[in-house]
Residue, then its C-alpha position, 0 to 999 in steps of 0.5 A: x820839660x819837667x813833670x810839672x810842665x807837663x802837668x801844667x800843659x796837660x791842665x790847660x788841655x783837658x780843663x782850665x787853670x782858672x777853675x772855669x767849668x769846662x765841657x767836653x763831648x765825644x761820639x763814637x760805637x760799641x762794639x762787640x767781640x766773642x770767640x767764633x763770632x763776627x764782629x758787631x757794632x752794636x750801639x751808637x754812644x754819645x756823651x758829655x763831662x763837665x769838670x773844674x781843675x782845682x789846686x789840691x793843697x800845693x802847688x803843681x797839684x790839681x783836682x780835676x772835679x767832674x761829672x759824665x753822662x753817656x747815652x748808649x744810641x740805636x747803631x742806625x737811627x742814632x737814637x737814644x736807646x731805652x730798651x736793647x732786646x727787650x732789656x731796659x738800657x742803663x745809661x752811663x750817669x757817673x757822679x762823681x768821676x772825680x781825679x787827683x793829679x800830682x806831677x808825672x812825665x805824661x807821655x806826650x808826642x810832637x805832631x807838627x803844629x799839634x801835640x798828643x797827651x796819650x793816657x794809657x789806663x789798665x785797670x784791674x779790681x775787685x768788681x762791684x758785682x761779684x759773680x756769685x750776687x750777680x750771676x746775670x750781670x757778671x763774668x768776673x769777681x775782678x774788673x778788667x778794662x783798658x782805657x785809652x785816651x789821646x788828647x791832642x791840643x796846639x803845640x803853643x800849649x807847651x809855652x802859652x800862659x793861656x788858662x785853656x786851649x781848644x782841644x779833641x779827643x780819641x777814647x777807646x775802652x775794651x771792657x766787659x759785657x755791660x752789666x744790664x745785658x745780662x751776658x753772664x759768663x759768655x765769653x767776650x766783651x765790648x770795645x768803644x771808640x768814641x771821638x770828641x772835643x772841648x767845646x766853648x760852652x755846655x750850650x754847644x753839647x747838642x739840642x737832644x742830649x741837653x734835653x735828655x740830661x735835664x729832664x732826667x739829672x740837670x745837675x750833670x750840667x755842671x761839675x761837682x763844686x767839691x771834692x766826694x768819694x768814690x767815684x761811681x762808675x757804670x758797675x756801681x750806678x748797677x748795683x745801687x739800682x740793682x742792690x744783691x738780695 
């Protein structure tokens, strides 16, 4: 297949060639990890983002135009947490979360009646927060994380003329410490491993979470209309509740 049909393919997994709002919505924990320390599974994690795939100028070329809401939960009662040792919790609200896409050869592997878009995400900049503004919330001038996607669609999605295929998802992030935990220089971090899938409708993303985004940001109901920039991010969202002194 060419980079094109892969791409296209790839489309119809993660969004919808039509330019419909697609929703998807993933579970999964956070865990902690730090030199001579026991592993810990410190959150519950829940989220939802919405997009709309819009061509980008030519053919082949997309904009995915999205907007993602997570919740950090209690490891147990999986509840929505509002504190975590005696720190308010700041939850993931990223508008927009938005990407270009171009043709490229998307690793893809053959499982049966399934296929697995693997999208492998080292990322490496300058961090939004540098350590010396924000001793308390920072380790690092530079953000280090590894994102991790696996999006595994039917394998008619290779040869379908469908705008849109049913879908799941694996997510995994190692990543710093979260800025609102105040872990400063500790050495260490975080590891998410969420899972999750595309659902019919944003009605199906369940009664709580809905509940929480409308009485908080309704508009994470639905994907940005346009293309805006940057991006926000959890690191970003920090410091514009956060701004140094």
């Amino acid at each position: 297949m060419t980079p094109e049909d892969l791409l296209q393919a790839l489309a119809r997994t993660r969004a919808s060639l039509d330019g419909s709002e697609v929703t998807f919505w993933w579970t999964g924990d956070v865990y902690s990890w730090a030199p001579g320390e026991p592993y810990q599974r410190l959150f519950g994690f829940e989220g939802l983002n919405v997009a709309r795939l819009v061509e980008d100028g030519a053919p082949g070329a997309y904009q995915l135009l999205t907007r993602e809401a997570a919740f950090y939960l209690d490891p147990q009662t999986r509840e929505i947490l509002e504190t975590w040792q005696d720190k308010p919790v700041v939850h993931v609200w990223n508008d927009p979360a938005n990407q270009r896409w171009r043709p490229f050869p998307v690793p893809l592997t053959e499982l049966g009646d399934q296929v697995c878009f693997s999208l492998e995400i080292p990322l490496a900049y300058p961090s939004p927060l540098p350590v010396a503004q924000y001793p308390d919330n920072s380790a690092d001038d530079t953000y280090r994380a590894l994102e991790l996607f696996q999006f595994f669609a039917p394998a008619s999605v290779l040869t379908t003329d469908a705008p849109s295929v049913p879908s799941t998802m694996s997510w995994t992030r190692s990543s710093p410490w979260l800025p609102w935990m105040e872990q400063g220089a500790r050495p260490g971090g975080l590891t998410f491993h969420c899972r999750g899938r595309k659902l019919a409708s944003y009605d199906e993303v369940p009664d709580r979470t809905r509940a929480y985004v409308e009485a908080r940001h309704p508009e994470f109901a639905h994907a940005p209309e346009k293309w805006t920039e940057p991006n926000e991010t959890s690191w970003t969202y920090f410091r514009k509740l956060n701004p140094p002194a």
